[in-house]
C-alpha positions as CSV (number, residue, x, y, z in Angstrom):
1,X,13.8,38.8,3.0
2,X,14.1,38.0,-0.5
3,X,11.3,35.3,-2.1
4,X,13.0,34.9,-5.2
5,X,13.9,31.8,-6.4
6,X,14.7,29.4,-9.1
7,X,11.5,26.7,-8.7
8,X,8.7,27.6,-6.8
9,X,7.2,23.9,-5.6
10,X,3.8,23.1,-4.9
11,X,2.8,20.5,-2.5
12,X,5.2,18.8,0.0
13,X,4.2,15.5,0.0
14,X,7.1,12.8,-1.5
15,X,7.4,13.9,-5.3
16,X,7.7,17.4,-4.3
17,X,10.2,16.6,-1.5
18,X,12.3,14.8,-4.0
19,X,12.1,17.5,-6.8
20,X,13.4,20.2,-4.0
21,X,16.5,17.9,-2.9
22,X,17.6,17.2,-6.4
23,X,17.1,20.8,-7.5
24,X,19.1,22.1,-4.6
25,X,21.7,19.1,-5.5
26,X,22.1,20.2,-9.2
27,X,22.5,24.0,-8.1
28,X,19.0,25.5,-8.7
29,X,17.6,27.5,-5.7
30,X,14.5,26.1,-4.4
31,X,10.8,27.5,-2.4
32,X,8.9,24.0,-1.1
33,X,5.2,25.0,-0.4
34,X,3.5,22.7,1.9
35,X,0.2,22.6,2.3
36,X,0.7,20.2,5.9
37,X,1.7,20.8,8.6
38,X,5.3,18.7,9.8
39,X,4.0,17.9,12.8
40,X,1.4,15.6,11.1
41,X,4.0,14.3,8.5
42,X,6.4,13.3,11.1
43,X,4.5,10.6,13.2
44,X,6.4,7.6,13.8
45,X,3.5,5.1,14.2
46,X,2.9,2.8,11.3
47,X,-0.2,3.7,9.4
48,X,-0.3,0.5,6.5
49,X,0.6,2.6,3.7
50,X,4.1,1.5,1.9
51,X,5.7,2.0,-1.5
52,X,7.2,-0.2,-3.9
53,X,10.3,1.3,-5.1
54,X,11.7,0.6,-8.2
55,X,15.9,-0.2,-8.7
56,X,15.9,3.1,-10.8
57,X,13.6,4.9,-8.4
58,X,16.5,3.8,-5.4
59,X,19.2,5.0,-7.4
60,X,17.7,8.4,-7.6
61,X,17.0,8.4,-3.4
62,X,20.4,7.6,-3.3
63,X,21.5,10.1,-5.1
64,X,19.6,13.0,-3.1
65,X,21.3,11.6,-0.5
66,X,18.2,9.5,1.7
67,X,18.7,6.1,1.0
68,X,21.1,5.7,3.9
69,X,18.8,6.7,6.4
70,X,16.3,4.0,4.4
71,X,18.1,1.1,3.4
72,X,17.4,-0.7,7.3
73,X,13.6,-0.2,6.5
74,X,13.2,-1.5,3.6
75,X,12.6,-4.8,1.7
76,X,14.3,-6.3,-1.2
77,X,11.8,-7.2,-3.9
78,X,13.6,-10.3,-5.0
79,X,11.0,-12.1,-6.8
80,X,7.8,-11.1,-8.5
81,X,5.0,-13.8,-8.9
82,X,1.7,-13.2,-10.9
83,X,-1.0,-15.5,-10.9
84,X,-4.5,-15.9,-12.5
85,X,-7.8,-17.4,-10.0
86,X,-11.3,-16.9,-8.3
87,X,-11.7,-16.6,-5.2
88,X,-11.5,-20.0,-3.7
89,X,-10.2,-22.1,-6.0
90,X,-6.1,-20.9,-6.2
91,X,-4.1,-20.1,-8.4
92,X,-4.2,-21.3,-12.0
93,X,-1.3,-23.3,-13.2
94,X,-0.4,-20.7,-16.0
95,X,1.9,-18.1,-14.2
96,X,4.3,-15.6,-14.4
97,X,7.6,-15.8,-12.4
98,X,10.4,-13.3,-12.0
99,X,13.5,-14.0,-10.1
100,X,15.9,-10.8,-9.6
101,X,19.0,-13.1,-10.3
102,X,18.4,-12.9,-14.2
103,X,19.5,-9.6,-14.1
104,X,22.9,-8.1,-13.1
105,X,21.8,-4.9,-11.3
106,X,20.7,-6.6,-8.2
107,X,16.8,-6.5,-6.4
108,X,13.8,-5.1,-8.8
109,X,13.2,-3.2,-6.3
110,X,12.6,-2.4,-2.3
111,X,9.2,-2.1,-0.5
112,X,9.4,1.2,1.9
113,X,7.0,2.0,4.8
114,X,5.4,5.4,4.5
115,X,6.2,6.7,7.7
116,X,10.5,6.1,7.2
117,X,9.8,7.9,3.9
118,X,8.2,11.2,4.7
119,X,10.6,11.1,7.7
120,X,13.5,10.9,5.4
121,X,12.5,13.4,3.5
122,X,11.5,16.1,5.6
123,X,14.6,15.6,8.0
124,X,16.5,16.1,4.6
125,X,14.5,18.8,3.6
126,X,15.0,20.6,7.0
127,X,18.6,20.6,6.5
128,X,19.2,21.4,2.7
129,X,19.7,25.2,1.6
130,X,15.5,25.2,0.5
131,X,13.1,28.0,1.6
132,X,10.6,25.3,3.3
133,X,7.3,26.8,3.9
134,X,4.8,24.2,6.0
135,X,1.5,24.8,6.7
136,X,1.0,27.0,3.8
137,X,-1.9,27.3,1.0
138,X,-1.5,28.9,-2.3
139,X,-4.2,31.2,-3.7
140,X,-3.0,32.8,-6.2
141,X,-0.6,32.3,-8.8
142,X,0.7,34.4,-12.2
143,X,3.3,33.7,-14.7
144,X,4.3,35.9,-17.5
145,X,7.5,36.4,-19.7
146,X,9.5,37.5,-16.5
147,X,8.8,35.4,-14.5
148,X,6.3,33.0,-12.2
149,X,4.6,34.1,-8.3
150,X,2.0,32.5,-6.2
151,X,0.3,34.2,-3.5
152,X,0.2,32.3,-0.1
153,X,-3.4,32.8,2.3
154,X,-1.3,34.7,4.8
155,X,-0.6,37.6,1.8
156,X,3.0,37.1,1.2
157,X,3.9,36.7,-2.5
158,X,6.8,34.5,-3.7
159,X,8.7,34.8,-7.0
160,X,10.4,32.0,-9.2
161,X,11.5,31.2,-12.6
162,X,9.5,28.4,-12.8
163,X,6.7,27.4,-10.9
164,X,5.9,23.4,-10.3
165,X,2.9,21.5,-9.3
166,X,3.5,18.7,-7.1
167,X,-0.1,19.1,-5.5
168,X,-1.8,15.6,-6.9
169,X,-4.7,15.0,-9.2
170,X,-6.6,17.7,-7.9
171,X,-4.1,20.1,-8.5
172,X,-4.6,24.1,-7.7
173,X,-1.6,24.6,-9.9
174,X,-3.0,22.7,-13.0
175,X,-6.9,24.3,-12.5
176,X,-5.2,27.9,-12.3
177,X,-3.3,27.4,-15.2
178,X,-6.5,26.3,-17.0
179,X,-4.8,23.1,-17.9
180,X,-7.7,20.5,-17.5
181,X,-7.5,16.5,-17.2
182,X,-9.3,13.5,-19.1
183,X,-9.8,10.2,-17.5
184,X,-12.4,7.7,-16.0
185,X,-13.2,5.8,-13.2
186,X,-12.3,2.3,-13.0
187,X,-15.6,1.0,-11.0
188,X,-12.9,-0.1,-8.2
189,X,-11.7,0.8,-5.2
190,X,-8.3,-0.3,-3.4
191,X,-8.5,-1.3,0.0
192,X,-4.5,-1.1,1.6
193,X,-3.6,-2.1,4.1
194,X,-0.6,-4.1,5.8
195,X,-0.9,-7.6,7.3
196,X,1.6,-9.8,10.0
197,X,1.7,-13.5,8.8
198,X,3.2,-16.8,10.7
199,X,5.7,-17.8,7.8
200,X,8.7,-15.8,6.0
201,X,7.8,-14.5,3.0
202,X,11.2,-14.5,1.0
203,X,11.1,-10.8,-0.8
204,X,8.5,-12.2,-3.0
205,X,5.7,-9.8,-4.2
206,X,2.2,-11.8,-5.5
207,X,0.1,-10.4,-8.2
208,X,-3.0,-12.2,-7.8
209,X,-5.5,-11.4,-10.3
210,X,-9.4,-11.9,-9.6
211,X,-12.5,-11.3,-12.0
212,X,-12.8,-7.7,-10.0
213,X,-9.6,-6.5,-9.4
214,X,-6.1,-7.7,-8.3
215,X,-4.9,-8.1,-5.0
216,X,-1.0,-7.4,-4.9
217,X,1.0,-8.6,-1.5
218,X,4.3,-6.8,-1.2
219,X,6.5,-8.0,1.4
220,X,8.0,-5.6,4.5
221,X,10.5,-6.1,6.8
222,X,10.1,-9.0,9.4
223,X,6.3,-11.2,8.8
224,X,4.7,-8.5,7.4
225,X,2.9,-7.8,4.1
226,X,1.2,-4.9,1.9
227,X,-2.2,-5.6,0.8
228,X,-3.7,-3.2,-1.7
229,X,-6.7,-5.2,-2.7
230,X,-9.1,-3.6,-5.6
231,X,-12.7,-5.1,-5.8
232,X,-15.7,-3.2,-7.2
233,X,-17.1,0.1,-5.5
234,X,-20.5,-2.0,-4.3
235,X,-17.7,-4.9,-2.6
236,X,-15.2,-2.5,-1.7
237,X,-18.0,0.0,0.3
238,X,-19.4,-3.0,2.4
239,X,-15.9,-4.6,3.3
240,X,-14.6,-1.3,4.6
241,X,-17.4,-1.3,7.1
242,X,-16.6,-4.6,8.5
243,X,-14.9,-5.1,11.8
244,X,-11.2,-5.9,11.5
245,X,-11.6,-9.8,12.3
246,X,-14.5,-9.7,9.5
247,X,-12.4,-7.5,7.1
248,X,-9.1,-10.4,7.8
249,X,-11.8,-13.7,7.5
250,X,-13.2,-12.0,4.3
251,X,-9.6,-11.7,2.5
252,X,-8.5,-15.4,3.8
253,X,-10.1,-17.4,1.0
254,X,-9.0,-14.7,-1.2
255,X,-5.1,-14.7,0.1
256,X,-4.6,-18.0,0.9
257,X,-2.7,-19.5,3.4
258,X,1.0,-20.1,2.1
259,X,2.0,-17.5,4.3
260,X,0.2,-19.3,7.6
261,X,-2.7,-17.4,9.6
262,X,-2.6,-13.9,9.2
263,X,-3.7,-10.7,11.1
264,X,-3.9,-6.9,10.7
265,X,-1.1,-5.0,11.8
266,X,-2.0,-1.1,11.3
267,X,-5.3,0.7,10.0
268,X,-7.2,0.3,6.6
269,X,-7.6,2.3,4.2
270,X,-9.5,2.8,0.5
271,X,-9.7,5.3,-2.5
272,X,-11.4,4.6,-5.3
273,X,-9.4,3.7,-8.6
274,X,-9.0,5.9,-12.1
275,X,-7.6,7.0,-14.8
276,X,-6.7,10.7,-14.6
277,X,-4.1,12.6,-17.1
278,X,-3.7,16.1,-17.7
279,X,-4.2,17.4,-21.0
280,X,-0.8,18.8,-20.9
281,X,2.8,18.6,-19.2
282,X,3.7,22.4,-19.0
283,X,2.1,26.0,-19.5
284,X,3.7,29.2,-19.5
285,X,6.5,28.9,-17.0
286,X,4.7,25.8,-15.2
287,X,5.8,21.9,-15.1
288,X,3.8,19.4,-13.8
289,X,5.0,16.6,-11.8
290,X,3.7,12.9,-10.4
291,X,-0.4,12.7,-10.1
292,X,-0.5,16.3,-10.8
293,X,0.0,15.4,-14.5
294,X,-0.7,11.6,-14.5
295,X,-2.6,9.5,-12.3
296,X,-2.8,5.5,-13.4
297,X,-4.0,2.6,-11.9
298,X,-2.2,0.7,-9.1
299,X,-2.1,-2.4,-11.0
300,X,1.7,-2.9,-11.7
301,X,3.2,-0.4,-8.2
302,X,3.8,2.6,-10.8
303,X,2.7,5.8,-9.6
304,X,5.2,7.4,-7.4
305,X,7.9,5.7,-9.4
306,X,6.5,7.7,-12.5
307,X,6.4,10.5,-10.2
308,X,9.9,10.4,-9.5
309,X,10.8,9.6,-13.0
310,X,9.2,13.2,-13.9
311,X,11.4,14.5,-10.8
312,X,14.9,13.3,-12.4
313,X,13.5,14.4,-15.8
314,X,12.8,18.3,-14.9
315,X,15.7,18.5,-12.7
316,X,18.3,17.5,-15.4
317,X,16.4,19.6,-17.7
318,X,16.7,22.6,-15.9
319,X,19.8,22.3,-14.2
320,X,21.5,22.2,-18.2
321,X,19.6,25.1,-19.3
322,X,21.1,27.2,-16.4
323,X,24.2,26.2,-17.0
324,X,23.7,27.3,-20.8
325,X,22.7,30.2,-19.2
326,X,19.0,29.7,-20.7
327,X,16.2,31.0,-19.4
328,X,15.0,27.7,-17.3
329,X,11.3,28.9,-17.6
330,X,11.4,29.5,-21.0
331,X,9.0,27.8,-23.6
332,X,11.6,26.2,-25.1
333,X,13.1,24.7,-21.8
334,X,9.9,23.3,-20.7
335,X,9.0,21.9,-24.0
336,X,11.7,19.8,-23.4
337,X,10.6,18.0,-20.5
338,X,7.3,17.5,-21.8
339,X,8.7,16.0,-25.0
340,X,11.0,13.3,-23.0
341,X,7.9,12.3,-20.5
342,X,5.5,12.4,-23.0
343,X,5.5,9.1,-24.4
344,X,6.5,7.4,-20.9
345,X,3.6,8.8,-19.6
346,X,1.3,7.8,-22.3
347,X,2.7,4.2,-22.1
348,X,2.4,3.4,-18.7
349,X,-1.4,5.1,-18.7
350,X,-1.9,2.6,-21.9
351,X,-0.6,-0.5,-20.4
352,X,-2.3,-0.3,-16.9
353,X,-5.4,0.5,-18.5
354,X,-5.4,-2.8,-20.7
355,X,-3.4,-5.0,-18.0
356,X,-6.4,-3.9,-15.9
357,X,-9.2,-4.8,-18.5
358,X,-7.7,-8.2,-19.6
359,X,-7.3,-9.0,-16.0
360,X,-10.1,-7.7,-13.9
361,X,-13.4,-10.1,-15.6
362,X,-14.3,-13.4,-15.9
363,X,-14.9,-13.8,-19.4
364,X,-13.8,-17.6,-20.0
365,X,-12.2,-16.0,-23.8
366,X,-10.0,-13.6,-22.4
367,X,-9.2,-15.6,-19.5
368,X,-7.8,-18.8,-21.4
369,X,-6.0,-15.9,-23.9
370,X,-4.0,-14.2,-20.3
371,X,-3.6,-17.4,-18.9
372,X,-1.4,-18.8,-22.1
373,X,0.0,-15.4,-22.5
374,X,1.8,-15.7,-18.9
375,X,2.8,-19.3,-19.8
376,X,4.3,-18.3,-23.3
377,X,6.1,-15.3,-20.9
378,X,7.2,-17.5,-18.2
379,X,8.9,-19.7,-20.8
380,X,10.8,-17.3,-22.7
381,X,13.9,-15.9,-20.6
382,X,14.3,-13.0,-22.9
383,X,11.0,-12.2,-22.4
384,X,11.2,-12.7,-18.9
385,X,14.0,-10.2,-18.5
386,X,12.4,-7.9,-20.6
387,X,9.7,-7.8,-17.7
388,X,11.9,-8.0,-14.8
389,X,14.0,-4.9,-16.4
390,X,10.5,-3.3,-16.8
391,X,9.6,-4.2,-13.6
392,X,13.1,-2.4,-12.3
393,X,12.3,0.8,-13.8
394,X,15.6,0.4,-16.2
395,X,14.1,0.7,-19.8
396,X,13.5,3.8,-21.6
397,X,15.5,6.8,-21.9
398,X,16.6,6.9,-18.4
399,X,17.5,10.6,-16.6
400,X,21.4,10.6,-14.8
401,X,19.5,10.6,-11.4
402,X,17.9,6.8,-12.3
403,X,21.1,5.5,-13.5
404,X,23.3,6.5,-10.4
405,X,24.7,9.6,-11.8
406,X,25.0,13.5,-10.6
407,X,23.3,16.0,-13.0
């Protein structure tokens, strides 16, 4: 059988999933390595964990042709409301708002269960022309001037042109590389999980920001809610331990009861929260995509958006140097897609990291300076839209795949 193909993916989790659908799409053969097994990927019973989705980010799934098996899961992020407090007290009267309507595109964005996701994805995978290999663990890998191959634990060797790490922040495909990373740890840890509540909650997502962390609640389908709640490690250890009735009395005071009495509706989970980016996009003949190249802070719903944003980046990249006739693993190609994510990257590592040191104390100063910046904000429409478009995943020098186009 012959192993050779254009991209040689690394992990099989959602950014690499993506990457190997629009590669195929745009005409470049494709090997998806998966370290799990599809059995464990494919479980139908809902596990808390769910995604916001940006408008751009949708486009793309559209594109790659899954958001029709999504679109009856998920929930319209219509409005976005952020808010200043203690625990308490409520919200302080200085606030941001953000109403999808003063924009023409339509929702920011949609909120997407984590189960209908890796479903969707894997059921496309399993039908695309992509050599999918589950259940399988690089080694070894080597790239050269001809060409890139990894070595699986079971001894078969697989050739590409290029080779691509979608395997997360501790990436096998980064470390063999030698590309290293630089970050630091935040002193939080996010507690998600997903919570049933008596009243509708209107597609509007809450940013609610504490003197330890934010707490973000994302609406799902039907009375339901994401929570990903960030306190420090010390907080965060002992509220893990608690019993689930403790665990829901302990976030009351803290989420309020606009949305009536509330209960857990799936398991809990935490990780702790950093800054982690790698000290490079590309090596010889190797690209880097989603946390294996930049991991940020929750704060603003980012990561896999980013992630994807890499996805529609490489794939146009590539897919125009074949048809050149290039070599798509060439230093010159590559360089390329580290040039246009660069920045982007580097932006959205920037503002998380301040959002999240502005916000996350209680410094009376700093606290009266966030609270009129959100009122100055709130006042301004152009501002306003500026965040909403933000927010949307619209700005920037957009790839064809995030503005509803083919490659």
């Amino acid at each position: 059988m012959d192993k050779s193909t254009d991209l040689i993916i690394v992990g099989g989790s959602l950014n690499g999933c993506a990457l190997a659908l629009a590669a195929a799409g745009a005409g470049l053969s494709v090997t998806l390595i998966d370290a799990e097994d599809v059995a464990t990927q494919t479980l139908s019973n809902f596990n808390g964990r769910s995604y916001a989705i940006a408008l751009a980010s949708q486009r793309l799934l559209n594109g790659i042709g899954l958001w029709d098996d999504l679109e009856d899961d998920a929930q319209p992020m219509l409005e976005i409301k952020v808010t200043d407090g203690r625990v308490g007290e409520g919200p302080s009267p200085f606030f941001m708002h953000f109403d999808h309507a003063e924009i023409e595109e339509g929702p920011m964005g949609f909120m997407v269960e984590d189960r209908h996701l890796r479903r969707a994805f894997l059921n496309a995978v399993q039908n695309a022309e992509i050599v999918h290999l589950p259940n399988a663990r690089v080694v070894a890998q080597h790239t050269d001037a001809a060409g890139a191959s990894v070595t699986l634990a079971d001894g078969t060797m697989h050739t590409g042109r290029v080779l691509v790490g979608c395997d997360g922040r501790t990436s096998g495909t980064a470390m063999r590389a030698g590309i290293m990373r630089n970050g630091r740890d935040y002193g939080q840890t996010a507690m998600v999980c997903a919570i049933a509540h008596e009243k509708p909650h209107g597609g509007i997502a809450h940013q609610f920001f504490m003197p330890a962390g934010p707490l973000a609640i994302l609406p799902l389908s039907g009375n339901r809610s994401s929570i990903v709640w960030s306190e420090t490690h010390e907080t965060a250890t002992r509220v893990s331990k608690m019993s689930d009735n403790d665990f829901i009395e302990h976030l009351k005071p803290r989420f309020g009861d606009f949305l009536g009495n509330i209960e857990l509706a799936g398991a809990r989970y935490h990780y702790p929260l950093s800054l982690t980016l790698a000290n490079a996009l590309t090596s010889q003949r190797i690209a880097l995509v989603g946390d294996a190249a930049h991991g940020v802070h929750p704060i603003a719903g980012q990561g896999l958006n980013a992630g994807l944003k890499d996805v529609a980046s490489l794939v146009e990249v590539l897919a125009l140097a074949k048809r050149r006739g290039e070599d798509i693993g060439s230093d010159l190609v590559l360089a390329r897609y580290a040039q246009w994510r660069r920045f982007d990257v580097a932006a959205l590592a920037a503002s998380t990291d301040s959002f999240n040191a502005l916000f996350s104390n209680d410094n009376g100063f700093l606290r009266g300076l966030r609270d009129v910046g959100m009122g100055i904000v709130n006042a301004v429409p152009a501002l306003r839209r500026g965040f909403i478009r933000e927010a949307a995943g619209l700005t920037g020098d957009l790839p064809k795949l995030m503005k509803g186009q083919s490659v």
